[in-house]
C-alpha positions in Angstrom: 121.3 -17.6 -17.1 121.7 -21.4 -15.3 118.0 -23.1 -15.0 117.1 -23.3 -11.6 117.2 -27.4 -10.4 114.5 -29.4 -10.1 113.7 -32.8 -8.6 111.0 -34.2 -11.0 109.7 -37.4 -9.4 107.9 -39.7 -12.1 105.3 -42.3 -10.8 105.5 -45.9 -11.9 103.2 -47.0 -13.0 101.1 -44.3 -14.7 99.3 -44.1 -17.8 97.4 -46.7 -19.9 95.7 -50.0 -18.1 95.4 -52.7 -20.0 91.6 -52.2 -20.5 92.8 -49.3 -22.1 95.1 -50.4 -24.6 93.0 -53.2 -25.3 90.2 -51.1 -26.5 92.3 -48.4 -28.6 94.0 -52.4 -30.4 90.0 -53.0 -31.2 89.3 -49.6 -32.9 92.4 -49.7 -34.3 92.0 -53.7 -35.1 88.1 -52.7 -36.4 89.6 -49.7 -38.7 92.3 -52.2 -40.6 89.5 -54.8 -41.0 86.3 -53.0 -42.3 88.0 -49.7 -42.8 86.7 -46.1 -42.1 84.4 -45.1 -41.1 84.0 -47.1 -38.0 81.5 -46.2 -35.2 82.5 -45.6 -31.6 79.6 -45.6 -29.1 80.8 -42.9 -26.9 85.0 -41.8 -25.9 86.2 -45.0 -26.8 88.6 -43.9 -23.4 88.5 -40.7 -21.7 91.0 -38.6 -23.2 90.9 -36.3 -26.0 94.4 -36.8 -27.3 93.3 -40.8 -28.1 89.7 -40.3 -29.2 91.3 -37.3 -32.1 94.0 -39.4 -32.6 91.6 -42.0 -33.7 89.3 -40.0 -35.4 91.6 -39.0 -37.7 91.8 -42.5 -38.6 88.5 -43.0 -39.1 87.1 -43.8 -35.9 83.4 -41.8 -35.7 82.3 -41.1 -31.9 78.2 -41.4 -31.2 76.6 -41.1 -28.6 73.8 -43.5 -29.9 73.0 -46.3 -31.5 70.3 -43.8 -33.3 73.6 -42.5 -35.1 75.3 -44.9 -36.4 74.3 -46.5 -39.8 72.9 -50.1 -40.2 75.7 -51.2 -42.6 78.7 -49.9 -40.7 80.5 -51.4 -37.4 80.2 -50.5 -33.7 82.2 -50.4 -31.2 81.1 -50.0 -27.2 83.7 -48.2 -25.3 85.7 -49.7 -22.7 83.4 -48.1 -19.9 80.7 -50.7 -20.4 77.0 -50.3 -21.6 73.5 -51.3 -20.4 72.4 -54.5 -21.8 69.7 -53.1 -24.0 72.8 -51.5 -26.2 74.3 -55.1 -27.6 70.6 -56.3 -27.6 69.4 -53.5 -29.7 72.0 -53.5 -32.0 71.4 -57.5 -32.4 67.8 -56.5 -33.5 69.3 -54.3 -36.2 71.8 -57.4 -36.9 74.7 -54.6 -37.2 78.1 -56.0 -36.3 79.1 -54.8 -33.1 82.6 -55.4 -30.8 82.3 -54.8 -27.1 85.5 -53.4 -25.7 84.5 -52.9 -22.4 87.3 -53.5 -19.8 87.3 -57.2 -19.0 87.2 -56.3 -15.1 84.1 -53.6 -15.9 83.0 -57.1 -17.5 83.4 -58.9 -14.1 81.5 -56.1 -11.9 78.5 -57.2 -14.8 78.8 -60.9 -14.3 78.7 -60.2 -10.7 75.2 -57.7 -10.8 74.1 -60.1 -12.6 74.5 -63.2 -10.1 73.5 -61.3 -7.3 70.1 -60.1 -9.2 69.4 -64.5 -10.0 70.3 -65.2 -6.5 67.4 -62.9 -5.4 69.3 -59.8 -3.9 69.2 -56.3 -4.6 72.0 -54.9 -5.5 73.7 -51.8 -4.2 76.5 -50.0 -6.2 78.9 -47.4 -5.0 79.6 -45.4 -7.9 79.4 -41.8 -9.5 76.1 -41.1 -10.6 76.2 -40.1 -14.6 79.7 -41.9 -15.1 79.2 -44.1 -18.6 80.4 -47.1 -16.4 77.9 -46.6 -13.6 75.2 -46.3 -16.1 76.5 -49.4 -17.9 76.6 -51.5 -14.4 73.0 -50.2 -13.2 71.8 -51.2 -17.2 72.8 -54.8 -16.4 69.5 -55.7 -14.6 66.1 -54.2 -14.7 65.3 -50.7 -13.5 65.5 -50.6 -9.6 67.4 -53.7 -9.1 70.2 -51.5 -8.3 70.7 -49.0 -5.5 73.4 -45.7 -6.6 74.9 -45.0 -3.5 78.4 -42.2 -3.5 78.9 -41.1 -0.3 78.9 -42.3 3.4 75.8 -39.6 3.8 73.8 -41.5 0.9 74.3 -45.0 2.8 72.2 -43.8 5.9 69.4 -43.0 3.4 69.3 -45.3 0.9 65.5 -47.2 1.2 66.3 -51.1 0.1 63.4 -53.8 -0.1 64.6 -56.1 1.9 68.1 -55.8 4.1 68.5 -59.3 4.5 68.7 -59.7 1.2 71.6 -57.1 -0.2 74.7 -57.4 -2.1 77.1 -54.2 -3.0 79.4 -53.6 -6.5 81.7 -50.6 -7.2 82.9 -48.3 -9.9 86.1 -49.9 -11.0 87.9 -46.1 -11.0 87.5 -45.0 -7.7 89.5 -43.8 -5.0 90.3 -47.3 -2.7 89.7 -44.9 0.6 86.7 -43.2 -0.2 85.1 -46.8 -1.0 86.1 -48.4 2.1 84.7 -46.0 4.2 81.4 -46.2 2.0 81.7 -50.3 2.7 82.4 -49.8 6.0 79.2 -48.6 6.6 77.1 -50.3 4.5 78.2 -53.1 6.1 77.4 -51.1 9.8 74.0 -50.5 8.2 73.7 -53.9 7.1 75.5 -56.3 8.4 74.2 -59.4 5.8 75.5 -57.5 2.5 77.5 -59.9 0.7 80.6 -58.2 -1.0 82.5 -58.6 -4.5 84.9 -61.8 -4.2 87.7 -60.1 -5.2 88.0 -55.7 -5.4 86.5 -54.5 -7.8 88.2 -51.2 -7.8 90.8 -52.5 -10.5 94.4 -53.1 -9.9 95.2 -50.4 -12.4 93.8 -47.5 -10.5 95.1 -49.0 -7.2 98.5 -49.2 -8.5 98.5 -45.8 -9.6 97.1 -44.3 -6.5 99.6 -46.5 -4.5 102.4 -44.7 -6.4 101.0 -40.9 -5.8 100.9 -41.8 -1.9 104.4 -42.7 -2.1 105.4 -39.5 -4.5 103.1 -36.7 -2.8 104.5 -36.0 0.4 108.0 -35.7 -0.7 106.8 -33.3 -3.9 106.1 -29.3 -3.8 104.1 -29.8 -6.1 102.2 -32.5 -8.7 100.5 -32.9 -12.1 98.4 -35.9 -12.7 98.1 -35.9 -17.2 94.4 -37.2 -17.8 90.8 -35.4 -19.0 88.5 -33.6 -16.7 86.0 -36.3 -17.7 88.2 -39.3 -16.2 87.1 -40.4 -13.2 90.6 -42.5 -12.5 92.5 -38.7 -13.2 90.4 -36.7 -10.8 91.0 -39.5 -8.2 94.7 -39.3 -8.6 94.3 -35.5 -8.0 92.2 -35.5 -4.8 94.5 -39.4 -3.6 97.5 -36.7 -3.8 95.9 -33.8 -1.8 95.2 -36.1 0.5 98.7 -37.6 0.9 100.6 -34.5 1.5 101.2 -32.9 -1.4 100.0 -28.7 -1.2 99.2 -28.3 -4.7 97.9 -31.3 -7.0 96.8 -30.5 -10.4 94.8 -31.6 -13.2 96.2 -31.3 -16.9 95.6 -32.2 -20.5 98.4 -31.5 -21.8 101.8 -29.3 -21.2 99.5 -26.3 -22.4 97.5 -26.7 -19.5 100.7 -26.3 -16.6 99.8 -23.3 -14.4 103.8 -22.1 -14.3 103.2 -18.7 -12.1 101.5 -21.9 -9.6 104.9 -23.5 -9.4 107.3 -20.6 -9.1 109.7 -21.5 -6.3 109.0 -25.0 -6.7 111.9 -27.5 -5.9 110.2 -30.9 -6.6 107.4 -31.8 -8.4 105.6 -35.2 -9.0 103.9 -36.8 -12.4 101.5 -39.1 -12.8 99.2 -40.1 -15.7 95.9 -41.7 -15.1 94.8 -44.7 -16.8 93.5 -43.1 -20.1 96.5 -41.3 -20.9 99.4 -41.4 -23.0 102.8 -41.8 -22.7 103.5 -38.9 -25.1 101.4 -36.5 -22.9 103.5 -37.5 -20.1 107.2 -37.0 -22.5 105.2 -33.6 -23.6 105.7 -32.2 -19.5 108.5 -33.4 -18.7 110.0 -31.8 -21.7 107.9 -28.4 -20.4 110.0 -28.6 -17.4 113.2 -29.5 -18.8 113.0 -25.7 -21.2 113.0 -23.8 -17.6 114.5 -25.9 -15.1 118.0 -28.5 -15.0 115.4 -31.5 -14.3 116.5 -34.9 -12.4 114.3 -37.5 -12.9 113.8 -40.1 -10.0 111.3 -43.1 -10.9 109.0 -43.9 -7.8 108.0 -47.1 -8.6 105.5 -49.4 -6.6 104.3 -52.2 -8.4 105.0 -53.7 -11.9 102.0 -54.4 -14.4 102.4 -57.1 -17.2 98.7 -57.9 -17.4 97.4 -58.0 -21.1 94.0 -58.6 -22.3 92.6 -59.9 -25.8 91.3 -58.6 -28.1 87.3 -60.0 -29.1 87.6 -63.2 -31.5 85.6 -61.3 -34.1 88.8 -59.1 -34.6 91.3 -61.7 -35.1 89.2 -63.9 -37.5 89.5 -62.9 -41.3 87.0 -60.1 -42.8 
């Protein structure tokens, strides 16, 4: 019996950031210098595929510094962590590598500017997220505001509102977090804003290419963990665009097939945690039931590249 067609539109780009693949190099990187085991301070990323991929190498995932040993190295995941971590750890003298994403890094210099210039700081940001609780760890307790809706702006209490500057989670939807600007800078109109987006140009890009993709698609599938904040934001950027059924999934185990009977087109997308395998692993799943043409959407080309910490590339 002939497959039924299917138009499979396949976003571009998708998948790992840079900050990503830098900090899976520095586990990796950590594991061939000092061998296993090597700690990890939390998902190195936010995907299960990478983080048991890399504890079979070695890798050993924490969620505290309480339990990791003295003798053995650390690593602090790409979401960032409150400054106390690194300090602590310098008290123990245990070696340590930061691989927090370089433009998490930025949003930290930034906090930390505003907070020696005198201003409060207000951040728009999911309240719980390892990167929000990184950002917020930057500067004493109460220096900075959590604000995630446009309902939470009209009752945040600030000290002064002369005196206000604003910072946001690097992974979230670019609409949602202009509306929340838009009226924290109705509310108050002196709040001095991030010199450049911080919402990064990885989870732009990829919500950029499900706009383009969802309203022509029956369906779509964004591959990325319920935990990732960039993944869930692809999900609800799709919805929102057009497309009637948008879909979380791990893996090609996860596809709700009796959801997309009938379907004639379906879109893919990968958040910025996930690999490319995951992605090869769906398409695949379609190709066993339906005669699948691929059509790139593409909407930007990434060739940014971050390095690796020094410590890493100087002999053990």
């Amino acid at each position: 019996m002939p497959k039924p067609p299917l138009t499979l539109y396949l976003a571009a780009p998708r998948g790992f950031c840079a900050g990503v693949d830098r900090a899976i190099k520095i586990v990796e990187m950590a594991l061939q210098k000092w061998g296993a085991p090597v700690y990890v301070r939390h998902e190195i990323v936010h995907n299960r595929y990478v983080v048991d991929g890399l504890r079979a190498k070695g890798a050993v995932f924490v969620e505290d510094l309480d339990d990791c040993p003295p003798d053995r190295p650390v690593i602090f995941s790409a979401h960032g962590v409150p400054k106390a971590v690194p300090a602590e750890a310098s008290r123990r003298r245990m070696i340590f590598v930061d691989a927090t994403c370089p433009l998490v890094s930025k949003v930290h210099i930034e906090a930390a500017r505003h907070h020696e210039n005198g201003l409060q700081m207000i951040m728009i940001g999911h309240a719980g997220h390892p990167e929000t609780i990184g950002t917020m760890g930057q500067l004493p307790e109460g220096e900075v505001l959590l604000v995630e809706t446009v309902e939470d702006v009209a009752a945040v209490r600030v000290r002064d509102p002369a005196r206000l500057a604003f910072v946001t989670q690097t992974t979230l939807s670019v609409d949602d977090t202009a509306d929340i600007v838009a009226a924290l800078k109705a509310r108050f109109p002196a709040i001095v804003g991030p010199h450049k987006e911080d919402i990064c140009y990885a989870t732009t890009n990829r919500q950029e290419a499900v706009k383009a993709m969802a309203p022509k698609a029956d369906a779509m599938l964004v591959v990325g963990a319920p935990n990732s904040s960039n993944s869930k934001r692809l999900v609800e950027v799709g919805a929102r665009a057009g497309c009637a059924y948008a879909q979380l999934v791990q893996r090609a185990t996860d596809i709700d097939w009796r959801a997309l009977e009938g379907i004639r087109t379906v879109g893919v997308t990968a958040g910025a945690s996930a690999p490319e395998d995951l992605v090869d692993e769906v398409i695949d799943a379609f190709r066993d039931r339906f005669d699948v043409t691929v059509e790139l959407v593409e909407t930007a080309v990434e060739n940014v590249e971050f390095k690796v910490p020094r410590i890493l590339r100087e002999p053990a």
